[in-house]
N, C-alpha and C positions, 0 to 999 in steps of 0.2 A: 504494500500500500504506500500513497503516495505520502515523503514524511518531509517538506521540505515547502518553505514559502521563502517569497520576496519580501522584506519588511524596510523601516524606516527607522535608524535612532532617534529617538524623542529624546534622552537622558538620562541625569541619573536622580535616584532619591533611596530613601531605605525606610524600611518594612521593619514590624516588629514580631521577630518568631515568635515559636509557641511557648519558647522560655523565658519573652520578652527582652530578648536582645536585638538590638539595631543591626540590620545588615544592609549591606549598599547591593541596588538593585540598579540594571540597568532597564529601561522600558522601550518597548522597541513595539511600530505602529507596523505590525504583521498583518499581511493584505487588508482588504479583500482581492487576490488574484482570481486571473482567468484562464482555465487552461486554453492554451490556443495551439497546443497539436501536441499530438502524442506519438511518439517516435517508438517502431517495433525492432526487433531483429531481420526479419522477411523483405525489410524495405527500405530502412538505413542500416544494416548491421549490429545494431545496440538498442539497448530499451532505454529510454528517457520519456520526460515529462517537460514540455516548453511551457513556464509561466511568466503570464502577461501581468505589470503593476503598475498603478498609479494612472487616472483617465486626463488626460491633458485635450487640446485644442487639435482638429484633425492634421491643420498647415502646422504642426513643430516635430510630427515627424517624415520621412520617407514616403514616397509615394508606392514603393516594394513592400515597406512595412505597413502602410495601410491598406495594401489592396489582400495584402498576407491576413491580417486580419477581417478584414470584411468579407471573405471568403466564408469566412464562420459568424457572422453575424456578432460582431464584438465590438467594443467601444475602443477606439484610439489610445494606446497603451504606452505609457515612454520608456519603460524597463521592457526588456523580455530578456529570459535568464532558463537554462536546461537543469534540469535534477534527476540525477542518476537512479534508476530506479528499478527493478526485474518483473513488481506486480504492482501496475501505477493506479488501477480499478476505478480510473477515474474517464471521460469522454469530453475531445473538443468539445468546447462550451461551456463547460462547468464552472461554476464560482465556487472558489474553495476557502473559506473561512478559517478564523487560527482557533476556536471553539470544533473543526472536524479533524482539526491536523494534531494537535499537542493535547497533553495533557498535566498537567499539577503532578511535579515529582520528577518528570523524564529529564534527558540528559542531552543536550545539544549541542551542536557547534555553530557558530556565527562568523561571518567570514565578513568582510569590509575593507576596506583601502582606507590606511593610518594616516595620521595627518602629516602634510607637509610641514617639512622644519626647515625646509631651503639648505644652505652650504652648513655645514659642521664641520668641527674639529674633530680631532680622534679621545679628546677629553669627554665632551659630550656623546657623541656618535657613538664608542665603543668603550667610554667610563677605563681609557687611560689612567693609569698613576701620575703622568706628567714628571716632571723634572724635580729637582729641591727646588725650598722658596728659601736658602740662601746660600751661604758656600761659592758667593761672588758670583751665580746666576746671574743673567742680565733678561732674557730674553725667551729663555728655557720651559718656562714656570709649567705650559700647558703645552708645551709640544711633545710630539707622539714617541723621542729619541731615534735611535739609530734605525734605519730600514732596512737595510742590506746589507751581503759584505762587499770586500773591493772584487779581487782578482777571478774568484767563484763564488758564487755566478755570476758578480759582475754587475746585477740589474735586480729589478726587485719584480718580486713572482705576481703573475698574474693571481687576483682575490686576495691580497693581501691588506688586512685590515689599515682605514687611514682616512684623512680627512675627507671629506666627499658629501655628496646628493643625501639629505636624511627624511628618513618615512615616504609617505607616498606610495606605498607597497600593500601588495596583497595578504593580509595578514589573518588567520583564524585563530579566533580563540575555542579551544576545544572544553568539552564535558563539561558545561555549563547548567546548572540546576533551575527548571523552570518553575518559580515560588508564585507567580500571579498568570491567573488568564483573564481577561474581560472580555470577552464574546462580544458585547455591545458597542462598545469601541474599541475592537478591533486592538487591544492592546494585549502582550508577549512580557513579562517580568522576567528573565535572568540573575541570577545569583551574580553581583562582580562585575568587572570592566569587560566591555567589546570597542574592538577596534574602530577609528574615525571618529569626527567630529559629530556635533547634532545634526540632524536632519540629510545625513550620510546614507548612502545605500545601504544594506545588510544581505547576506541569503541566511536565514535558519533552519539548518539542515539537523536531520538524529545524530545524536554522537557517533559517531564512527569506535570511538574506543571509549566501550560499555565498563 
């Protein structure tokens, strides 16, 4: 069955368990999606699930993509996202609800693109030790030290940790405890941080490791 929707981070706030302790919760606006095709083995070689999110104005997307959807009689949709799937039990056209999908207690993973940091250092970026702050230092204090040797090899290895591009990456947070559902507004509580900013994409998919 199909376990997996397209959501939205709304943010963060905390809940008070059943022991009355505060936990930080993330709330994430999980559909309402649309399935808008259902991919078999016999026709594309794998089973998936294509869902459609969020109804926008027909002119802001593709005319491929709205004729893709109009095919199946569906509202103009600006995400569309695959979920791997072997028994999806679901049919183009269906609206799939996060009250059909989850349940109070399971275990997810939410995947989202991190927030942009722009240029880093390797103090920040990769939480370098940096240099001493004295011992006639001048200039030292936060640089990443030595990178290479001379002779062999001579250059410094490709993937080697160091200042550069930070976040902005595809990132999941796995096994994540689902504490709230609101069916009514479409709202998803998680236990803990998920990746990106507010109002960031999400997929929330089953935990993969139970």
């Amino acid at each position: 069955m199909l376990k997996g929707l397209i959501g939205k981070k709304i943010g963060m706030t905390q809940i008070f368990d059943e022991n009355g302790v505060a936990v930080p919760v993330t709330l994430i606006e999980a559909g309402p999606c649309y399935v808008t095709q259902v991919r078999t083995v016999e026709s594309e070689g794998y089973s998936a699930v294509q869902l459609g999110f969020d109804e926008i104005k027909p002119k802001r997307i593709t005319s491929g993509e709205l004729g893709h959807l109009r095919k199946n009689n569906l509202p103009p949709l600006r995400f569309l996202r695959e979920f791997r799937t072997s028994n999806p039990e679901v049919a183009t056209g269906d609206k799939v609800t996060v009250g059909q999908v989850f349940a109070n207690g399971i275990r997810v993973d939410v995947t989202g693109i991190s927030k942009g940091k722009g240029f880093a250092g390797g103090v920040k970026r990769y939480h370098f030790h940096g240099g001493p702050k004295t011992h006639g230092q001048s200039d030292r204090e936060r640089g990443p030290g030595s990178r290479s040797s001379t002779t062999t090899p001579g250059r410094v290895f490709k993937g080697s940790r160091g200042p550069g591009h930070m976040g902005d990456d595809r990132v999941t947070s796995q096994n994540l405890k689902v504490v709230l559902i609101d069916a009514d507004r479409n709202l998803l509580g998680v236990l803990g941080a998920v990746p990106g900013p507010k109002g960031g994409l999400v997929l929330v998919n089953e935990a993969r490791k139970q």
